[in-house]
Residue frames relative to the residue before (quaternion, step in Angstrom):
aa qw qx qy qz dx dy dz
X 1.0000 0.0000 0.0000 0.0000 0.00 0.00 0.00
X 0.3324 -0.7707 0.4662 0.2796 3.38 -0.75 0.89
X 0.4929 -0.7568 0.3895 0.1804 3.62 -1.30 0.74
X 0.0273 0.8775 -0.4378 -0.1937 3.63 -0.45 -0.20
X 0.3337 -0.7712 0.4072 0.3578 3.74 -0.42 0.65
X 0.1593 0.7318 -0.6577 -0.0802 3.56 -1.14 0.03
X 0.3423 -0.7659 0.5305 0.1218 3.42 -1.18 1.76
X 0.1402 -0.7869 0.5846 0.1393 3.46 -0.94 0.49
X 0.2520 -0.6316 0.6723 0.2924 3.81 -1.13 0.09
X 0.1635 -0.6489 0.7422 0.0366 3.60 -1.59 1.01
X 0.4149 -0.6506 0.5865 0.2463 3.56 -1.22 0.27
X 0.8241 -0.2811 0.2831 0.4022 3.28 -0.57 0.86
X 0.8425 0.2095 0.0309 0.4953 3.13 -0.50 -1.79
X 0.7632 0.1966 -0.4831 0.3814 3.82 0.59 0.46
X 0.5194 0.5847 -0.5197 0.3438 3.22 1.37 -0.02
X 0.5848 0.4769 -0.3802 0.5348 4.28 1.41 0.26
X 0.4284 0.5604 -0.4456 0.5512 3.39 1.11 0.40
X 0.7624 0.5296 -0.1958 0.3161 3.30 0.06 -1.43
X 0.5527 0.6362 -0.1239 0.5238 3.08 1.18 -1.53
X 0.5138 0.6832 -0.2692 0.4436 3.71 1.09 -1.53
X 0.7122 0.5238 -0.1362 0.4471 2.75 0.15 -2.69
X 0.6341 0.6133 -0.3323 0.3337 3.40 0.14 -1.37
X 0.7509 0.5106 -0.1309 0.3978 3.19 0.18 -1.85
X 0.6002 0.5463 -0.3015 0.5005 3.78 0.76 -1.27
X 0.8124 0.4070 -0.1310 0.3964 3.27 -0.09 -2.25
X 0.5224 -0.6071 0.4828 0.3542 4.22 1.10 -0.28
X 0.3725 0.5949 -0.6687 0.2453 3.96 0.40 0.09
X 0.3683 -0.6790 0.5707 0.2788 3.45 -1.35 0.59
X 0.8356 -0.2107 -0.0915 0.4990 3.38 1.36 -0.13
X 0.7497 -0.4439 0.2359 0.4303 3.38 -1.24 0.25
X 0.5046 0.5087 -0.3389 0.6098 3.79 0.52 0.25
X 0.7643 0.3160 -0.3006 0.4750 3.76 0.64 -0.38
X 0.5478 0.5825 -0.3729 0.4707 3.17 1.44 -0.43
X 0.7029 0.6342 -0.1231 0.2977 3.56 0.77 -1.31
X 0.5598 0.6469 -0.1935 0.4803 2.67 1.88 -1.17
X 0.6715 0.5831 -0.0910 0.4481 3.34 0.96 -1.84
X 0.6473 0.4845 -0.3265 0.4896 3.69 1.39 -0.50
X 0.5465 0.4324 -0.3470 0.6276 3.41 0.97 -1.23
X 0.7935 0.2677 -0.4223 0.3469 4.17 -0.80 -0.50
X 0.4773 0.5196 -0.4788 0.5225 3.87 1.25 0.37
X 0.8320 0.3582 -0.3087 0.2901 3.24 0.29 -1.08
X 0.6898 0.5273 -0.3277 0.3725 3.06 1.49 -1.03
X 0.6217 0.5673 -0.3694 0.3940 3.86 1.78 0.01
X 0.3245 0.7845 -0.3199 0.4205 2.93 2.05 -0.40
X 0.7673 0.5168 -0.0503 0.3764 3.11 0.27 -1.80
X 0.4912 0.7024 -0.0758 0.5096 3.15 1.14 -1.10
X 0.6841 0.4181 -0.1570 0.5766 3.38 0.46 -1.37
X 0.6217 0.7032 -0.2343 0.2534 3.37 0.61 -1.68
X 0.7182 0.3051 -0.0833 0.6199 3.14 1.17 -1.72
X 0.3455 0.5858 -0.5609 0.4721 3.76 0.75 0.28
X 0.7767 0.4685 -0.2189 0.3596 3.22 -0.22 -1.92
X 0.6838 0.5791 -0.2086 0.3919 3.38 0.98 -0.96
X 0.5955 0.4940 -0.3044 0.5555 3.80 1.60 -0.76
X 0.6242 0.6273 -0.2428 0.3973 2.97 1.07 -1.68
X 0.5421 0.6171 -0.2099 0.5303 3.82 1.18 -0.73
X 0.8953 0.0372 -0.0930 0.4340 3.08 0.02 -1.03
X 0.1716 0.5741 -0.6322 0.4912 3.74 1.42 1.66
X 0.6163 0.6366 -0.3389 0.3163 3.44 0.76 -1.66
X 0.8433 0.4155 -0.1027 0.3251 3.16 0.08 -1.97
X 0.6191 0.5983 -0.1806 0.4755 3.26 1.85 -0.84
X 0.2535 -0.8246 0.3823 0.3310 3.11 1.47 -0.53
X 0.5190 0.5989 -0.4464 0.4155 3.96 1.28 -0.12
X 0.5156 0.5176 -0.5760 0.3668 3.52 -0.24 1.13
X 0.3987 -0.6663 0.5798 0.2469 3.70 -1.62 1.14
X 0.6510 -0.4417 0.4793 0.3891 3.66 -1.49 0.22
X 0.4508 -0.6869 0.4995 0.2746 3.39 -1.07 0.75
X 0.2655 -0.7595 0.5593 0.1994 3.79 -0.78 1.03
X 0.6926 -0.4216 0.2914 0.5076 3.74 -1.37 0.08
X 0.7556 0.4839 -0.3575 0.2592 3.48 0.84 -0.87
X 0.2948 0.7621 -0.3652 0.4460 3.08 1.97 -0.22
X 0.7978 0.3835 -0.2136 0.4132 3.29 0.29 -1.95
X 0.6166 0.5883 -0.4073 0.3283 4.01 1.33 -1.01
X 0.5837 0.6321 -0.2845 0.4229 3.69 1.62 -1.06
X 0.6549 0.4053 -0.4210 0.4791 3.59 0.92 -1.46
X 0.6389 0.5526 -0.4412 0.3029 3.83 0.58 -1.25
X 0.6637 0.5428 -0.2560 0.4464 3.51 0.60 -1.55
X 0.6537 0.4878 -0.3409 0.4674 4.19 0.85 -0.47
X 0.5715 0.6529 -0.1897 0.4595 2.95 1.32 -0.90
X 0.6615 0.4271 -0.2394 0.5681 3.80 0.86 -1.06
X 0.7769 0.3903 -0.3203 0.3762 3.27 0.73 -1.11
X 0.5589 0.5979 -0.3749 0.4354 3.72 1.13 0.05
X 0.5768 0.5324 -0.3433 0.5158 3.55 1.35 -0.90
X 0.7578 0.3350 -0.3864 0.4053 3.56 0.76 -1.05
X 0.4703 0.6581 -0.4557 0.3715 3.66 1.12 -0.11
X 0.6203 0.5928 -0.2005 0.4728 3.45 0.78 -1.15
X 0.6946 0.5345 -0.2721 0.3972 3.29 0.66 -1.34
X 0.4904 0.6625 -0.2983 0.4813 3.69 1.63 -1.62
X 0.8810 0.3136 -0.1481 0.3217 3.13 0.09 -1.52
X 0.4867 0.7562 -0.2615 0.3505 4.05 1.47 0.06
């Protein structure tokens, strides 16, 4: 996978936070730490606008009852996210 730098400036006093955070939580370094914010935020976000379609299906009423195979897919995404998570721990 190709790589790409991007330099940031911290003040002082959060760049000893970070470091902190680092140290506690096990990043081996500051690039791994950074990395892990941006794939929170960017799943964050993600989610965000989910909730937000998912809303206005609601409000719009244009949406079908969920069938079992519905529920086997959400379950089966589900596992595969735990074991994703797990990979990356």
């Amino acid at each position: 996978m190709a790589t790409a730098t991007i330099n940031i400036s911290l003040p002082d006093t959060l760049k000893i936070e970070v470091e902190k955070a680092m140290e506690s939580d096990g990043y081996g370094n500051t690039s791994e730490f950074f990395r892990d914010l941006a794939r929170d935020y960017l799943k964050k976000r993600q989610e965000q606008k989910l909730e937000v379609l998912l809303l206005e299906a609601v409000e719009s009423n244009d949406f079908t009852p969920l069938t079992k195979a519905d529920f086997e897919a959400i379950k089966q995404r589900g596992l595969q996210r735990l074991k994703e998570k797990g990979a990356r721990s």
